[in-house]
C-alpha positions in Angstrom: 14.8 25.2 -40.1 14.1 26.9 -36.8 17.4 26.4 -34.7 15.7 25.2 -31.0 12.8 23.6 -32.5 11.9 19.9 -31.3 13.0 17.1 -32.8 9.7 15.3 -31.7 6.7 14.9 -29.4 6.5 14.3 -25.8 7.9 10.6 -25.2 9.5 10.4 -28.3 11.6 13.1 -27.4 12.6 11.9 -24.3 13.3 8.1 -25.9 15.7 10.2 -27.7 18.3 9.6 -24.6 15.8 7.4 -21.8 15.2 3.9 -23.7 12.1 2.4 -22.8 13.4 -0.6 -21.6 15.8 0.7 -18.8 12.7 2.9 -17.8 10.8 -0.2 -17.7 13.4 -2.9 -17.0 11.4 -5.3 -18.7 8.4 -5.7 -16.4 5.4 -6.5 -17.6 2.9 -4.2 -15.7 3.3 -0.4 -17.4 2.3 2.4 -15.7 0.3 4.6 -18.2 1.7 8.0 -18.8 4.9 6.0 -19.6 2.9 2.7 -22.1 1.4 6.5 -23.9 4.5 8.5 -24.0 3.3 11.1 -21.2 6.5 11.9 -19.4 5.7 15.3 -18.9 2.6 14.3 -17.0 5.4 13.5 -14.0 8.5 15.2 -15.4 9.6 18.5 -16.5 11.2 18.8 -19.3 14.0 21.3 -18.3 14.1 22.3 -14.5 12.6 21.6 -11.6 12.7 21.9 -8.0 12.5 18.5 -7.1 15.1 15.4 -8.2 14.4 13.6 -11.2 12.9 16.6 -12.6 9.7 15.5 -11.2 6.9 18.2 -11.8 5.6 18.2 -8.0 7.5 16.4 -5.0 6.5 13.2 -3.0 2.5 12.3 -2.6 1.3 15.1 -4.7 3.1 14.2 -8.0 1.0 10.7 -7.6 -2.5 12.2 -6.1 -2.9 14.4 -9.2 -4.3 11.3 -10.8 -4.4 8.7 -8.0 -6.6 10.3 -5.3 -6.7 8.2 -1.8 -9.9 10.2 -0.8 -8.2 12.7 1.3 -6.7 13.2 4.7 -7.3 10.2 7.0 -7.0 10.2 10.8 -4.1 7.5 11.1 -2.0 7.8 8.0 0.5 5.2 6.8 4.1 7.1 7.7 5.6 4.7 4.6 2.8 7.3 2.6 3.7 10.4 4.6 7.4 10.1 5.6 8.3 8.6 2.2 6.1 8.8 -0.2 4.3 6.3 -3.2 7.7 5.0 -4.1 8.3 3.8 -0.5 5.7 0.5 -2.0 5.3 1.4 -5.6 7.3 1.7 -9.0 7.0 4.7 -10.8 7.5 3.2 -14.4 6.8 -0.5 -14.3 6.3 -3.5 -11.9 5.9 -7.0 -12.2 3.3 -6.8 -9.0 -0.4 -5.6 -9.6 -0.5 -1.8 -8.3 3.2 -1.2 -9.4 4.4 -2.6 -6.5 7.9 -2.8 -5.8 7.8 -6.3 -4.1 4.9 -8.6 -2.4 2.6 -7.1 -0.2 4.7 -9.3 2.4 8.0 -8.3 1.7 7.3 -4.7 1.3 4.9 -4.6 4.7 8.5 -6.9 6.2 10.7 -3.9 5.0 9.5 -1.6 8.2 7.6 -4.5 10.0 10.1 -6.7 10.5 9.0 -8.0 14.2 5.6 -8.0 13.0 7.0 -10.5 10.5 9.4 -12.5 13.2 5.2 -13.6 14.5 4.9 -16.3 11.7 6.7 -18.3 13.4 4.4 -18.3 16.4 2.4 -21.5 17.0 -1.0 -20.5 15.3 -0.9 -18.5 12.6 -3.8 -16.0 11.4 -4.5 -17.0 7.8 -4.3 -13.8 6.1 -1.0 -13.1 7.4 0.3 -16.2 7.0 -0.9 -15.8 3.5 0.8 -12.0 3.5 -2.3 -10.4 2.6 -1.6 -7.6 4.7 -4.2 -5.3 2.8 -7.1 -7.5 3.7 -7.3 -5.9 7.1 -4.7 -2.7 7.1 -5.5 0.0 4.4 -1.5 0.8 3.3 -2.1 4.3 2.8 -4.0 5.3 6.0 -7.0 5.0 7.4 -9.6 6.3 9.8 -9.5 3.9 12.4 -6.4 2.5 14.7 -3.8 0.3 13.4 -4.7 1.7 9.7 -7.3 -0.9 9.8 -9.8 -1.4 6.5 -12.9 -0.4 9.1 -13.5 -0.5 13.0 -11.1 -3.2 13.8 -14.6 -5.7 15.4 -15.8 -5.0 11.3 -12.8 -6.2 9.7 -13.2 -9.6 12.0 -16.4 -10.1 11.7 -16.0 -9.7 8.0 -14.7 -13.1 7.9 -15.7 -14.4 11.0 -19.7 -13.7 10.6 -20.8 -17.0 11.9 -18.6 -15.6 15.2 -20.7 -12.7 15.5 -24.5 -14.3 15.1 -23.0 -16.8 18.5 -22.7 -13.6 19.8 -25.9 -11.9 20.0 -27.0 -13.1 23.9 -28.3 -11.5 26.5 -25.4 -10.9 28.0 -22.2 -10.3 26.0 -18.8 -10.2 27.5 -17.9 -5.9 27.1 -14.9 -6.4 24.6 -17.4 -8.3 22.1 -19.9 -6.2 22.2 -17.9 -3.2 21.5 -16.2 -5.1 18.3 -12.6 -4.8 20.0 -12.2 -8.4 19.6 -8.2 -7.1 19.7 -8.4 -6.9 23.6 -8.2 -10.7 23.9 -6.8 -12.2 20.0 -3.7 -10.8 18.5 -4.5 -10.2 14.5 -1.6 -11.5 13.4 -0.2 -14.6 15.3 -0.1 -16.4 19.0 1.3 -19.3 20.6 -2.2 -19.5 22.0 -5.0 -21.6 20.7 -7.9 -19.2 18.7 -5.1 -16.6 18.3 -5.2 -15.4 22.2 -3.1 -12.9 23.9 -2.7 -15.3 26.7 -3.7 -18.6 28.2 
């Protein structure tokens, strides 16, 4: 027998001393490389220069199979400051995406007076709902606010009966240049139709 010769193969090595289950902690959503036994696709085996062995540090380790379509104008600073696992589990997840949490309760961890809002008077659905991602992109975005598109888009995405009222001759500025933000706050008000003020 050769004397530094492996005992087995890729995951099953590691298994050797990292069980599965505290790797997974019994969630039911497994991230691939670790359901297949690919540890080596994030970890080196012997040395590296980052913790956890991991083969590359912070966004880079993930975009080598998750690409997010590459540098955006307003990026996420959870993303840039942080990294993946500021939202996400590495392993396993009980949340679609291997998230950590909720959308809402991982959005609350750094928005927290954003969050204090629901208890405002009139509450826009999606954020009441904690659906955060149907109008912010949470890993950055091209447009203000991370926002999915122009901010005027993202309303009338829902609102598109909205917009048709609002094709007259004469349109008041804000409207017409889709920054219906100027005058409704996207998340909350103690104003009827979500305005700013009375």
């Amino acid at each position: 027998p050769k004397p530094f010769a492996l005992q087995a193969e890729g995951g099953k090595l590691c298994a050797n001393c990292h069980d599965a289950k505290d790797v997974t902690k019994g969630a039911k959503l497994v991230h691939s490389p670790v359901k297949d036994g690919e540890c080596m696709s994030c970890h080196k085996p012997h040395a590296s220069d980052h913790k956890k062995l991991l083969a590359s540090g912070g966004v880079a380790l993930c975009q080598g199979c998750h690409s997010q379509g590459g540098k955006v104008l307003v990026p996420h600073k959870a993303v840039t400051d942080v990294g993946c696992t500021s939202c996400h589990q590495p392993h396993a997840a009980n949340n679609k995406g291997l998230l950590a949490d909720t959308t809402q309760a991982i959005c609350a961890r750094c928005h927290g007076k954003v969050a204090e809002q629901k208890k405002k008077k009139v509450v826009h659905e999606p954020f009441a709902s904690g659906d955060c991602a149907a109008c912010h992109d949470p890993h950055g975005s091209n447009f203000k606010l991370i926002a999915r598109k122009r901010l005027g888009d993202v309303c009338f995405g829902c609102h598109a009966e909205a917009e048709e009222k609002f094709v007259k001759a004469y349109t008041h500025k804000p409207v017409l240049e889709g920054r219906c933000e100027t005058c409704h706050d996207g998340h909350a008000s103690d104003q009827p139709k979500l305005l700013r003020a009375a």
